[in-house]
C-alpha positions in Angstrom: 8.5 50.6 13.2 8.5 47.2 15.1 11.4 44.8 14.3 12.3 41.8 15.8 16.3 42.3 16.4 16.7 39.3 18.0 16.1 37.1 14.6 19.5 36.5 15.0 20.7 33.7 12.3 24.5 32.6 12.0 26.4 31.2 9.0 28.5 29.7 7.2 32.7 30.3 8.0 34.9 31.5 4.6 38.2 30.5 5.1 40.3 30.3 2.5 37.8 29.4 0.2 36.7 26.3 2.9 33.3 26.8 3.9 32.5 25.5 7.0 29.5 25.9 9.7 28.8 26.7 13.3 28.0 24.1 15.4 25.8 26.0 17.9 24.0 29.2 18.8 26.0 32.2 19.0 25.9 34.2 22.6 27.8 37.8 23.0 26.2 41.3 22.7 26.1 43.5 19.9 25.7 46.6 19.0 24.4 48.4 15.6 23.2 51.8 14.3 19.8 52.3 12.9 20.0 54.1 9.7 17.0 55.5 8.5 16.8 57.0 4.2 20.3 57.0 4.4 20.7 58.6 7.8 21.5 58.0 11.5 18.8 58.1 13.4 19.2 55.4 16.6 20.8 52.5 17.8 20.2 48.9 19.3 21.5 46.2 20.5 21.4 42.3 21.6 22.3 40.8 24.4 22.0 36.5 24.0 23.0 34.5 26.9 22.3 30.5 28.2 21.4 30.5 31.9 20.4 27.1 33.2 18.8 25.6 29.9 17.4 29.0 29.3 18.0 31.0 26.3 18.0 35.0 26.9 18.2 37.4 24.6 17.7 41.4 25.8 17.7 43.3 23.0 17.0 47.5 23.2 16.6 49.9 20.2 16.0 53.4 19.8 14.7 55.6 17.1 15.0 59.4 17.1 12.2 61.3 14.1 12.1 64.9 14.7 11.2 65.6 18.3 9.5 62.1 18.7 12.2 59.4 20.3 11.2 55.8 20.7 12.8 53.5 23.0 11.5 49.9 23.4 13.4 47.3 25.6 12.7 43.8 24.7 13.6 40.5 27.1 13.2 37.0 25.6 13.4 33.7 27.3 13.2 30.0 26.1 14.5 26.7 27.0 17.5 24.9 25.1 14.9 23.5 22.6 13.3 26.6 21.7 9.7 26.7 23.7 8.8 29.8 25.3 9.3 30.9 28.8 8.1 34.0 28.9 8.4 37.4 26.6 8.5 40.8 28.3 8.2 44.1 26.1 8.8 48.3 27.4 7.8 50.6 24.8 8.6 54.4 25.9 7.6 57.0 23.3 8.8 60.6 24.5 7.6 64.5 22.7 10.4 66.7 23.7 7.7 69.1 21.9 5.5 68.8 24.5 7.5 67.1 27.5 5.0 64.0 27.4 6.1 60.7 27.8 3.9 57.5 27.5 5.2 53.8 28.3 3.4 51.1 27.4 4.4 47.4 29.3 3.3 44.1 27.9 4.5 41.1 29.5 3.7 37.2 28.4 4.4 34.4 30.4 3.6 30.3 28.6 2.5 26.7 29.6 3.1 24.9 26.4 0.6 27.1 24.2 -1.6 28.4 27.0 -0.6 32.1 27.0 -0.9 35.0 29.9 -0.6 38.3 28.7 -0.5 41.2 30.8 -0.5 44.5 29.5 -0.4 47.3 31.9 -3.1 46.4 34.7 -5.2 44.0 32.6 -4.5 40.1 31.9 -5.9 37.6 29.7 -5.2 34.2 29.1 -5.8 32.3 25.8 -4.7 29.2 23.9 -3.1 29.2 21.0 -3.6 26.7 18.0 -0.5 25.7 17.2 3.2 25.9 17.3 5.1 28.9 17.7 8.6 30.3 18.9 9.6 33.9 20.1 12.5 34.3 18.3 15.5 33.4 15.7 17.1 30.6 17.9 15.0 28.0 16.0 16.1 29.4 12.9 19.6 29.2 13.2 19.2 25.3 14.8 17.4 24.7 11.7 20.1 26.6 9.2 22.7 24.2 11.1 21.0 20.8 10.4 20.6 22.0 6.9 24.2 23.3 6.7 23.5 27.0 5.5 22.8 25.1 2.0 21.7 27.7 -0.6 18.0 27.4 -1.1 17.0 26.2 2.7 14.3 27.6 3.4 12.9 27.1 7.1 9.2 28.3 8.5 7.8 29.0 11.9 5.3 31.1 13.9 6.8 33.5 16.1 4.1 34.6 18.8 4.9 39.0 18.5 1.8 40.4 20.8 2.5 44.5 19.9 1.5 43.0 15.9 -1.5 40.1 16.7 -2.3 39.6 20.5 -3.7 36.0 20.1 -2.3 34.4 16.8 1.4 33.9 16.1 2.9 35.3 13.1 4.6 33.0 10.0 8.2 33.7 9.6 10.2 32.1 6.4 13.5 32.5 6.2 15.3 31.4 3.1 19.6 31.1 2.3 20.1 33.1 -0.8 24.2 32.6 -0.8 26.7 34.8 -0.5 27.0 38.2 -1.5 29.8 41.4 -1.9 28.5 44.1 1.3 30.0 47.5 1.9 30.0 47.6 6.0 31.2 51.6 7.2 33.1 51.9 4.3 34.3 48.0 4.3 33.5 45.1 1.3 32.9 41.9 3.1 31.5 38.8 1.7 28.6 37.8 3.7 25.5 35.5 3.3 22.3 37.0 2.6 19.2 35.3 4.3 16.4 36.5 3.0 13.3 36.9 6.1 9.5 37.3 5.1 7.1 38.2 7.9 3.6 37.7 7.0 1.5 40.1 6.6 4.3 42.7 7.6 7.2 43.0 5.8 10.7 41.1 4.3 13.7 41.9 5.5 17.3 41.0 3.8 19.7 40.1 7.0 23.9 39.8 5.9 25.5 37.4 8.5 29.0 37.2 9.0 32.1 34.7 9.9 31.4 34.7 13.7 27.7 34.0 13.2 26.6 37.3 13.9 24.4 39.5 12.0 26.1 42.9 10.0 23.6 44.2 8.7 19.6 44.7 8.5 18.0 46.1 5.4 14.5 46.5 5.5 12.0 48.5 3.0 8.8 50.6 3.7 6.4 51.9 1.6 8.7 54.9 0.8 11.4 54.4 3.6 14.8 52.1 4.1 15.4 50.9 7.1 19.2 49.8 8.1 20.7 47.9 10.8 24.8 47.9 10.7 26.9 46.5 13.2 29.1 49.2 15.0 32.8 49.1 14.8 
């Protein structure tokens, strides 16, 4: 399963009834578990920081299915308004079966939309056609200007080389309002945004009071997918 943790899109603040809205992006680290069909089977988490004008979010995540554990470390960079830096990815996949592990590296690095990519001992440069991001800060700067107003909806291409190598992928992401979420055993109000990747998948994605994300619900073919925030 490849999932973009670090769409990470804030919200509105309840209180009291008083709704009112963050005012920029939020930076912290979190941590969730990865629920799969109703059972624990990993965990992540995110990392977001501003160094110098420069967005960074490290985000890790590991998934456990039989004796087959994936473990993939992702590190994102942009500057303050949002254009890449550089992208790099880790992918290890270990058989306690058969004691074989295999890791698999790709690293990007950008000049406006030229792109080097760099996976393992081969590179390639390319160009790409038009705008793109490489990951949810965009969003969420978007979601502020509109104010979190039920029925935004906000697009962009997010460049994701483990899906398409040389085209970036459309992203929507639309405010469906509020809605009543058990979290470990908890009811809180939170605001759904629902996310559709083209081509791939849509994802519902609960955002709380602090402008973090709760939870992750995703759906495949026959399997649910969860990310929950850990207490």
């Amino acid at each position: 399963m490849k999932f973009r943790l670090t769409l990470i899109l804030s919200l509105i603040v309840v209180i009291a009834s008083c709704k009112s809205t963050p005012a920029e992006i939020p930076l912290g680290t979190w941590n969730y578990d990865l629920i799969v069909n109703g059972v624990k089977a990993g965990k992540a988490s995110v990392t977001s920081e501003k160094n110098n004008n420069t967005y960074i979010t490290t985000s890790e995540m590991s998934l456990k299915v039989g004796p087959i554990e994936n473990k993939s470390i992702q590190v994102v960079k942009e500057s303050a308004d949002f254009k890449p830096v550089s992208l790099d990815v880790t992918n290890t996949i270990y058989d306690s079966s058969t004691n074989k592990k295999q890791e698999i590296k790709k690293s990007a690095t950008f000049n406006g939309q030229k792109v080097t990519l760099t996976t393992g001992e081969y590179k390639s440069e390319f160009t790409i056609d038009k705008p793109f991001v490489l990951e949810g800060n965009f969003f969420f700067s978007e979601l502020i200007k509109n104010k979190f107003k039920e029925g935004t909806v906000v697009k962009a291409y997010i460049y994701e080389p483990t899906v398409e190598i040389e085209e970036p992928i459309l992203v929507i992401v639309e405010v469906q309002g509020y809605k009543d979420i058990d979290i470990n055993g908890k009811t809180k109000k939170l605001l759904l945004l629902k996310q559709k990747v083209e081509k791939l998948k849509s994802l519902d994605v609960y955002i709380n009071e602090e402008g973090v994300t709760e939870k992750v619900v995703i759906k495949m073919l026959n399997n649910i997918f969860e990310l929950v925030k850990a207490d």
